[in-house]
C-alpha positions as CSV (number, residue, x, y, z in Angstrom):
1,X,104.5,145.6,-93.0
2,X,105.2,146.6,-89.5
3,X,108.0,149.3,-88.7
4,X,110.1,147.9,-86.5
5,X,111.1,151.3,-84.4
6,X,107.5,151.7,-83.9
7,X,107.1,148.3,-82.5
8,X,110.0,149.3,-80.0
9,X,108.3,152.3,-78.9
10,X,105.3,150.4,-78.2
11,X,107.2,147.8,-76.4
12,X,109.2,150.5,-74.6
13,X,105.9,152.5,-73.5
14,X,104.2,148.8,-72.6
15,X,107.4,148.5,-70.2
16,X,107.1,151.8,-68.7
17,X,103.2,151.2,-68.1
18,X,104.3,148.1,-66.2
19,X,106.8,150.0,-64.0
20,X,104.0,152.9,-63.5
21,X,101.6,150.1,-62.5
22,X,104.0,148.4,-60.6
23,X,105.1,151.7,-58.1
24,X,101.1,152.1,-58.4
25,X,100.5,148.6,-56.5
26,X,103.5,149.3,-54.0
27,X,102.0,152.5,-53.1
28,X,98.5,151.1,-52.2
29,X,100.4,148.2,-50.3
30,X,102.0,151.2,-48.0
31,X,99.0,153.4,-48.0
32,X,96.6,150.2,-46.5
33,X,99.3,149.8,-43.6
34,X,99.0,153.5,-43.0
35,X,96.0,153.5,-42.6
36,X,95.6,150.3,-40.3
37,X,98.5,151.8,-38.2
38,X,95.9,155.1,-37.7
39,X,93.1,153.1,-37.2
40,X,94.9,151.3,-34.1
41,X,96.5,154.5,-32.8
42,X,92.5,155.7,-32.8
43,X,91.5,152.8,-30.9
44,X,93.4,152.9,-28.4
45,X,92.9,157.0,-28.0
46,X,88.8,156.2,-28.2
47,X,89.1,153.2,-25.7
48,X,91.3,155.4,-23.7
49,X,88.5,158.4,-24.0
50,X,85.5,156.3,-23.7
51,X,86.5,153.8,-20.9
52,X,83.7,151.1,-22.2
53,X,85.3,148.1,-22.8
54,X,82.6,146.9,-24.9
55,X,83.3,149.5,-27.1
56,X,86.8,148.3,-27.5
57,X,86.0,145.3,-28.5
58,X,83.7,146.5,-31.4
59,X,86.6,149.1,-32.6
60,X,88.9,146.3,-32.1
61,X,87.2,143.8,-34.0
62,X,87.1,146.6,-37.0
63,X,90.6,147.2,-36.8
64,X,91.1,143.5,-36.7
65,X,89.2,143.2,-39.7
66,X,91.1,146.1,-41.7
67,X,94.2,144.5,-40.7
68,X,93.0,140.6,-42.2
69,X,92.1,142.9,-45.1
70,X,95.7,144.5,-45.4
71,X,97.2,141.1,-45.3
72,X,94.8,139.5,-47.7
73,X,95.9,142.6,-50.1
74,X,99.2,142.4,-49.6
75,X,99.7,138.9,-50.8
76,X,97.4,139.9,-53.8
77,X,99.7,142.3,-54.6
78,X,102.8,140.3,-54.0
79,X,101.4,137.4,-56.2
80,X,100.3,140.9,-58.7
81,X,104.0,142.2,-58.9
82,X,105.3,138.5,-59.1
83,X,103.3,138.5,-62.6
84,X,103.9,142.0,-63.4
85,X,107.6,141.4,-63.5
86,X,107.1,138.3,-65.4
87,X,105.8,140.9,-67.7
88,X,108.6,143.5,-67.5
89,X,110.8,141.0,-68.0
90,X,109.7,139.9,-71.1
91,X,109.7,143.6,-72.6
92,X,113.1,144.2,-71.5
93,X,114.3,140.8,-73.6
94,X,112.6,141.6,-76.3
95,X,114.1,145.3,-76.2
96,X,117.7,143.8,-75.9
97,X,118.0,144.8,-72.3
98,X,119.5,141.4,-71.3
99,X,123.0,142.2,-72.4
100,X,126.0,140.5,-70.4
101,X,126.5,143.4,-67.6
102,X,123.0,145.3,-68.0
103,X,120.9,144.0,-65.6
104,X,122.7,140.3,-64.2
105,X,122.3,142.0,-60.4
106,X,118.3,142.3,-61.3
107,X,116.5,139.3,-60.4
108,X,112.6,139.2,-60.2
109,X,110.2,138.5,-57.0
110,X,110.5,135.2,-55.7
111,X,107.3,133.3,-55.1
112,X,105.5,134.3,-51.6
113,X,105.6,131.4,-48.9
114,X,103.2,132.6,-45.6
115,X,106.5,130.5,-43.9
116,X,108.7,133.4,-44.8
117,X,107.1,135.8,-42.4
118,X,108.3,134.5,-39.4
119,X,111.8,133.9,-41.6
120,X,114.2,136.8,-40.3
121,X,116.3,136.3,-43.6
122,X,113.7,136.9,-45.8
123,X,114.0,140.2,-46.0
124,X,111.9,142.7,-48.8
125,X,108.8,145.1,-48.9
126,X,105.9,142.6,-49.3
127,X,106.8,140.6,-45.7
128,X,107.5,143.7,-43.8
129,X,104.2,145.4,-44.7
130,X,102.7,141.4,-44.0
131,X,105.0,141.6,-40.5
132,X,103.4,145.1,-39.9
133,X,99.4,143.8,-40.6
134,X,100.4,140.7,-38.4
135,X,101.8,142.5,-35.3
136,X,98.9,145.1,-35.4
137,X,96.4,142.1,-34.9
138,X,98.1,140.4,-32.4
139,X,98.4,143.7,-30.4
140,X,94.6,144.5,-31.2
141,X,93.4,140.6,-30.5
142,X,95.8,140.9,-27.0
143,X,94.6,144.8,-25.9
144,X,91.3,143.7,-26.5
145,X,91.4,140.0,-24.8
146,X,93.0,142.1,-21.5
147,X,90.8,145.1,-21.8
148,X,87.8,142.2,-21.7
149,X,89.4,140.5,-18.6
150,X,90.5,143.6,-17.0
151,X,87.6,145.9,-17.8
């Protein structure tokens, strides 16, 4: 026979492995814009220093590729913390959490629609890191297109 306050601290310590991994995922999603956002800022410093357009194309086309990669991640980990909070949702019923007045302002993740980027009322992390990612490749695509043209 099981003990039932042992099963609650189990489910209680599942629950806050899901909120550690959860703050984990956001983290990363921040960290990968960060680091695109660099990576332009030294492209445009190098292409500035070197003056070789063909050389801004090549760093362009890597920070073009780091920022496709951010994206792809991000809606990995939208899609991630969608099921995730299917998860913590669970623990918290099963731990009673659900009362009338507990958590009735808490509502999980909606699904992610690429349509709600360009949506100015869809408004939460996830989209503005994927608004960040997108506006660093248009700039690098543009910046380099011109830089081409303009030598």
């Amino acid at each position: 026979m099981t003990d039932p306050e042992h099963d609650r601290e189990t489910l209680r310590r599942a629950l806050d492995i899901e909120w550690r991994d959860h703050f984990q995922t956001r983290r990363q999603t921040w960290k990968i814009l960060e680091i695109a956002t660099l990576l332009l800022l030294a492209f445009i410093l190098a292409d500035r220093h070197l003056g070789n357009p063909l050389a801004a194309v090549a760093l362009g086309v890597l920070v073009a590729a780091i920022s496709v990669t951010g994206l792809v991640a991000t809606v990995h980990h939208r899609r991630a913390q969608i099921r995730k909070f299917t998860h913590i949702d669970r623990l918290e019923e099963t731990l009673g959490l659900h009362k009338t007045g507990l958590l009735d302002d808490v509502h999980p993740p909606g699904r992610f629609e690429w349509i709600h980027i360009v949506d100015p009322r869809r408004i939460n992390t996830p989209l503005f890191v994927l608004r960040g990612h997108l506006a660093i490749l248009v700039f690098v695509v543009v910046y380099t297109v011109f830089r081409l043209i303009l030598g």
